[in-house]
C-alpha positions in Angstrom: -14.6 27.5 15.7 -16.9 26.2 18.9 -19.8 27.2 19.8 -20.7 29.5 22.6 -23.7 30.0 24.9 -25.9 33.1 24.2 -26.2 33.3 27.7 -22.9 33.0 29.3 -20.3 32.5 26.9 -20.0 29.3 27.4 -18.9 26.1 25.4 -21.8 24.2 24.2 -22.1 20.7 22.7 -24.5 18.5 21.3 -26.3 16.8 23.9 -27.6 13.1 22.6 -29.7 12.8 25.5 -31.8 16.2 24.7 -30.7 16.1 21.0 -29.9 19.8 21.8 -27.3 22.1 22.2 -26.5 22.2 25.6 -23.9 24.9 27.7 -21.7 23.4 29.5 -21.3 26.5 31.8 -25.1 27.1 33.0 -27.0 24.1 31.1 -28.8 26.2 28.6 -30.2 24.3 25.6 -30.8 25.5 21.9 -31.3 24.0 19.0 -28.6 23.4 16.7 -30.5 24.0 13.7 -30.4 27.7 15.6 -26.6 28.0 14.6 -26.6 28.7 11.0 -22.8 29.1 9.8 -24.1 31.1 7.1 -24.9 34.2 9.4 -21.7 33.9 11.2 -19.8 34.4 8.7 -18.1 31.6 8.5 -18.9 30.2 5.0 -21.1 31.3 2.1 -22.6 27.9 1.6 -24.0 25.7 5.2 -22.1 22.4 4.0 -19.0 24.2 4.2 -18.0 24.5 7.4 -14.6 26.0 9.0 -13.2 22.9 11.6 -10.6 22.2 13.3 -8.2 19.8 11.9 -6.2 17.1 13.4 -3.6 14.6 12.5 -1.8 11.9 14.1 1.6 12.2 14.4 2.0 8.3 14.9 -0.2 6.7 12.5 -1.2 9.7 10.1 -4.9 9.9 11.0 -6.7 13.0 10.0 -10.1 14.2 11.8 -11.8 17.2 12.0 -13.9 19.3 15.0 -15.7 22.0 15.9 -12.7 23.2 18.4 -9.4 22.1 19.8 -10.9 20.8 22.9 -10.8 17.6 21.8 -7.1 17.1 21.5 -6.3 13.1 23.2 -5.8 10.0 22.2 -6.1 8.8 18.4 -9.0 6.6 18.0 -7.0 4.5 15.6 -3.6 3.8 17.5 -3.7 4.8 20.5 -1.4 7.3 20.6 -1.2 10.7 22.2 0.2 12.8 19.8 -2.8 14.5 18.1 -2.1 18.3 16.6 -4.9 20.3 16.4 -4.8 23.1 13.7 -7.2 25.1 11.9 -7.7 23.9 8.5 -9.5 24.0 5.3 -13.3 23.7 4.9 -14.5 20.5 4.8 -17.6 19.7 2.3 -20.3 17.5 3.9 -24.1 17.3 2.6 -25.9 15.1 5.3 -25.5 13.4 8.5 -27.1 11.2 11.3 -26.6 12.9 14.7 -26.1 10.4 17.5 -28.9 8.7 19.1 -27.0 6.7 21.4 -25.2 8.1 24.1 -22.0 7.4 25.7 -23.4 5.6 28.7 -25.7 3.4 26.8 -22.7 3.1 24.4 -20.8 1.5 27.5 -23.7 -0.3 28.9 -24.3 -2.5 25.3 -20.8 -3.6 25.2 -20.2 -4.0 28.7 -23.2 -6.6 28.2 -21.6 -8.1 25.4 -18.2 -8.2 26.9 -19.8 -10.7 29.8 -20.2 -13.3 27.1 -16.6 -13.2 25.8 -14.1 -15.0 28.6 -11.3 -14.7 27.3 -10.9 -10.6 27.2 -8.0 -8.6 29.0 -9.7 -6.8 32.2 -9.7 -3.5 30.7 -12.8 -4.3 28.7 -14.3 -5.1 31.8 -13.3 -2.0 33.8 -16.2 0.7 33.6 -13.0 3.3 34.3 -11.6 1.9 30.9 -14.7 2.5 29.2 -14.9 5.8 29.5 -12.0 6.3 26.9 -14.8 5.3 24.3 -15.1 8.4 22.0 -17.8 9.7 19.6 -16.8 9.7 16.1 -18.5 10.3 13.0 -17.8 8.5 9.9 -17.6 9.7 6.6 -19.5 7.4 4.2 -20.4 8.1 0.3 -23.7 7.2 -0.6 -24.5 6.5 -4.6 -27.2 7.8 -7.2 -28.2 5.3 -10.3 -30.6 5.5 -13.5 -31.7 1.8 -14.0 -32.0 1.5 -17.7 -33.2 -2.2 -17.9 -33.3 -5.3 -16.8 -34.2 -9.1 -17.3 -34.8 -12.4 -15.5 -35.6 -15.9 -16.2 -37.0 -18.6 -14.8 -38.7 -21.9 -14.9 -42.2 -23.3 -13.7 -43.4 -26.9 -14.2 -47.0 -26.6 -15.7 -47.6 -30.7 -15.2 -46.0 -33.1 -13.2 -46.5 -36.8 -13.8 -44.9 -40.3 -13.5 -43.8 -40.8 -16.3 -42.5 -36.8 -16.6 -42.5 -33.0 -16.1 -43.6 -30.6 -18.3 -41.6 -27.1 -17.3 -42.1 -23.8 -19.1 -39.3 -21.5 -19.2 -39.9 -17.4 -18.9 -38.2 -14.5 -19.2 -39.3 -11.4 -18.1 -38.1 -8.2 -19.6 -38.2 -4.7 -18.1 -37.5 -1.4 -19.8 -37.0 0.7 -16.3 -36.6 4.4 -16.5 -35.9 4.9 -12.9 -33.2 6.0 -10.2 -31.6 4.7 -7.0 -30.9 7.7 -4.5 -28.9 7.2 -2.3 -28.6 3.3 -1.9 -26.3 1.6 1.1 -23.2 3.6 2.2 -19.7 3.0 1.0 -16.7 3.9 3.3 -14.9 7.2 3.2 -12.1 6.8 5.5 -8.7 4.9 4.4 -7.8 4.7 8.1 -11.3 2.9 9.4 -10.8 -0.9 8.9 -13.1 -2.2 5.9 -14.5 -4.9 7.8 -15.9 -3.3 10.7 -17.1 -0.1 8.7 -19.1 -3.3 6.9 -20.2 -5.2 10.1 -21.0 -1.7 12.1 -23.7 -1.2 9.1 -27.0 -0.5 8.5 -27.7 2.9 9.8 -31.1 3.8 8.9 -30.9 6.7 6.4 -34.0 7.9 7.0 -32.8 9.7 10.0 -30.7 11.5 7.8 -30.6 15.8 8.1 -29.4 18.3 6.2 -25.5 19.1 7.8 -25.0 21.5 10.5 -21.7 21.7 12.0 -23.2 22.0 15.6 -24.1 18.2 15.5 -20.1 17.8 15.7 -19.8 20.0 19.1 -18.3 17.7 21.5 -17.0 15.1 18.8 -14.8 14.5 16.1 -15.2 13.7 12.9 -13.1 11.2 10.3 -12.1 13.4 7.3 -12.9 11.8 4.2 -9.8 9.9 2.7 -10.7 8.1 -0.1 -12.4 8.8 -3.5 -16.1 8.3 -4.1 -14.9 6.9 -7.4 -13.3 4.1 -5.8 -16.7 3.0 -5.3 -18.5 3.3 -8.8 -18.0 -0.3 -9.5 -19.3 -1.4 -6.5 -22.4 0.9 -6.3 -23.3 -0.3 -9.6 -23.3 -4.4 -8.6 -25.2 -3.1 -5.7 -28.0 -1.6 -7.6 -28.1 -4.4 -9.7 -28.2 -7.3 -7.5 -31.6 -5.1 -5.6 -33.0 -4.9 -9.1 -32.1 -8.4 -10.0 -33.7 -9.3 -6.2 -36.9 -7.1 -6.8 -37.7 -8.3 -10.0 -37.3 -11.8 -9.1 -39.6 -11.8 -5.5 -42.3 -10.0 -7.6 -42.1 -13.0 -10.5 -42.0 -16.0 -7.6 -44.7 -14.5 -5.6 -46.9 -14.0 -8.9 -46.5 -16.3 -11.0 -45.2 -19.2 -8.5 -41.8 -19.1 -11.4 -38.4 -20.8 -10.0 -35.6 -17.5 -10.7 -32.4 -18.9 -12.2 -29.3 -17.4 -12.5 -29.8 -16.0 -16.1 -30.4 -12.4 -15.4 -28.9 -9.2 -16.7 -29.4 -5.3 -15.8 -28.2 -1.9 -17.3 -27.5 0.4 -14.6 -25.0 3.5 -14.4 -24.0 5.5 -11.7 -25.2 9.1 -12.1 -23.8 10.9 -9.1 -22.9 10.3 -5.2 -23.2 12.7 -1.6 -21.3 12.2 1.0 -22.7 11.5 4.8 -21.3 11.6 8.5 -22.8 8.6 10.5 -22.0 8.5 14.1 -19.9 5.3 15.9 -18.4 5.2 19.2 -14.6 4.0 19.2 -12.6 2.5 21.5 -9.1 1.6 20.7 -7.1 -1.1 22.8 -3.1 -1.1 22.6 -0.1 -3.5 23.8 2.9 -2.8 22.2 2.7 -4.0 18.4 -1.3 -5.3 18.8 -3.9 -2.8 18.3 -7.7 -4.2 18.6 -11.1 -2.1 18.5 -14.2 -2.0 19.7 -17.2 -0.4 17.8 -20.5 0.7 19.0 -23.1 1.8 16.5 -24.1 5.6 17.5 -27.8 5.5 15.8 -28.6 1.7 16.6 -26.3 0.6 19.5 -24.9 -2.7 17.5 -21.8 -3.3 18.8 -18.9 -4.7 16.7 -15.3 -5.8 17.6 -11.7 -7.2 17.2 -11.4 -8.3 20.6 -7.7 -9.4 22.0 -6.9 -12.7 23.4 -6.1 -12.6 27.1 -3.0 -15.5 27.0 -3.3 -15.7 30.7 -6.7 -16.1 31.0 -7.1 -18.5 27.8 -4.4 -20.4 30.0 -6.3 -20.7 33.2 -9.2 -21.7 31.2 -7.1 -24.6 29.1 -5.6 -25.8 32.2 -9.2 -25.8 34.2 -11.2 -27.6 31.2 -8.3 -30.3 30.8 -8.0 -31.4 33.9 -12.1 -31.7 34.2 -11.7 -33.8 31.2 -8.8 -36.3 32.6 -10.7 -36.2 35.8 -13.7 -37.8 33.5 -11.9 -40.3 31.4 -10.1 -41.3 35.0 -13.3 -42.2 36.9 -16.7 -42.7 34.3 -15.0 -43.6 31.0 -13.0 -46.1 29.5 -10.3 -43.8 27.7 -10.0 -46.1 24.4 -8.7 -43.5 21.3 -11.5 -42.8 20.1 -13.0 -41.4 23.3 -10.1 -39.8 24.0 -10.1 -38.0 20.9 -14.3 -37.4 20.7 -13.6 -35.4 24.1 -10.4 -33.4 22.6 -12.5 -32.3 20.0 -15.7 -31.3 22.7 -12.9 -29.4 24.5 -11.3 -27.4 21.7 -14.9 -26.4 20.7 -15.2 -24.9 24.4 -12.0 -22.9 24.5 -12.4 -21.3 21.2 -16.1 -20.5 22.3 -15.1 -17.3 23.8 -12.5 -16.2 21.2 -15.1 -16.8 18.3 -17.6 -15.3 20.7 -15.2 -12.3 20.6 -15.3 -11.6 16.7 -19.1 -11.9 16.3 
């Protein structure tokens, strides 16, 4: 597909600097809401769009693009053996363009990567950073009609020596109302579920209807899983907000301890799906594969950092010594000094490892 430069010819992508369209060639910028699919001919309908689709021969990954210029290394393994082949239309209602760029994207982890000691160098090579690439995540996003709902709670009236006189309420609700499009649910089998969690929130209100030409330049996860998977879930969701709701407005008004007797009738009534944007970098040593995740609207970052044996080593060896040193010249090394300072060091060498997970 691509898209070209009206002046030149040119490939153009979406610049997250300019949030424009920008020519690679001669540095023209358009809008992308200027490329409408629609007149192009490409589809009849503007959230179906005519990509590029690529699969991983070594892991099975599927993502999607606007052309095959993006043909590398698989974000999820590591491996080089993406094929790039034109595919189906893929069906997408809304996404959140990037906001963060890829040298801010390298500049927030390269920060939090000086608080982790333990790393292999690569994370601390700005040459090695550069392999971090844009992707944007498919998530689901659920619609729910609240039917009803219901809380209890206590509230002593009079308190005296001798006793306390509580009142018990419940507080009934008949709601006729609808969630739209509450907290995002995972669409890709291939992302892991914990750091598609931790990555989370994106702010939804930055939201936009879905033009292919935010994906120039990028790829895209294709969207692997079923939005049913995720009825059950949505549901509790919209429940525990009603249940939370409900109960703030009741403590703040009427001063009423909440307790756990609560109930709510809610149904899911529909979902949409969403691109968010993430930058991924993938770190591989023969059978360990570890990632590191940088929001692409918010600049968190997340990760599953590797160990660095060697450099846990030199660290082990370095703080034990310091501690024989101390029980050899200030303290008298009975057992249970001996162990009180074990336990100070362990705390110090798994520092950097737990620093690494956060």
């Amino acid at each position: 597909m691509g898209f070209h430069c009206v002046n030149c010819g040119g490939n153009m992508v979406f610049d997250v600097g300019l949030q424009q369209m920008r020519c690679e060639h001669c540095d023209t910028t358009m809008d992308p809401r200027i490329f409408d699919v629609r007149e192009r001919g490409i589809a009849q309908d503007s959230r179906y769009t005519s990509m590029m689709h690529f699969s991983c021969q070594n892991c099975g990954a599927e993502l999607v693009g606007t052309d095959d210029s993006l043909v590398g290394f698989c974000p999820y393994c590591g491996g080089q053996s993406m094929v790039g082949t034109q595919g189906e239309n893929a069906e997408v209602e809304r996404i959140i363009p990037f906001k963060v760029d890829k040298q801010r994207c390298t500049e927030q982890y390269a920060s939090f990567a000086r608080g982790v000691p333990y790393l292999p160098r690569e994370f601390r090579d700005p040459q090695y950073l550069q392999r971090f690439n844009g992707i944007y995540m498919p998530y689901f996003e659920f619609d729910a009609r609240v039917l009803k709902a219901q809380v209890s709670g206590d509230k002593t009236v009079e308190h005296n020596r001798r006793y306390d006189v509580v009142n018990t309420y419940r507080y009934d609700a008949d709601i006729e109302g609808m969630y739209r499009r509450g907290a995002p649910f995972d669409g890709s089998r291939y992302l892991d579920d914990e750091i598609s969690d931790r990555v989370l929130p994106f702010d939804t209100s930055q939201e936009l209807p879905f033009n292919a030409a935010y994906l120039a330049g990028f790829y895209a996860d294709a969207s692997t899983v079923p939005a049913e998977l995720y009825y059950d879930d949505a549901t509790a969701q919209v429940n525990a907000n009603v249940i939370g709701a409900m109960s703030d407005e009741v403590v703040a008004r009427d001063s009423v301890s909440v307790n756990e007797d609560h109930a709510v009738e809610s149904q899911v009534t529909g979902h949409h799906s969403a691109l968010f944007p993430l930058w991924f970098l993938t770190w591989r040593k023969d059978d360990r594969v570890a990632y590191a995740a940088v929001n692409g609207e918010s600049g968190k970052v997340v990760s599953d950092l590797p160990l660095d044996l060697r450099s846990f080593a030199i660290g082990s060896v370095v703080i034990s010594v310091a501690i024989f040193a101390l029980l050899e010249l200030f303290v008298q090394p009975t057992p249970l000094v001996t162990s009180l300072i074990s336990l100070a060091a362990a705390v110090l060498m798994t520092q950097g490892v737990r620093k690494g997970q956060d």
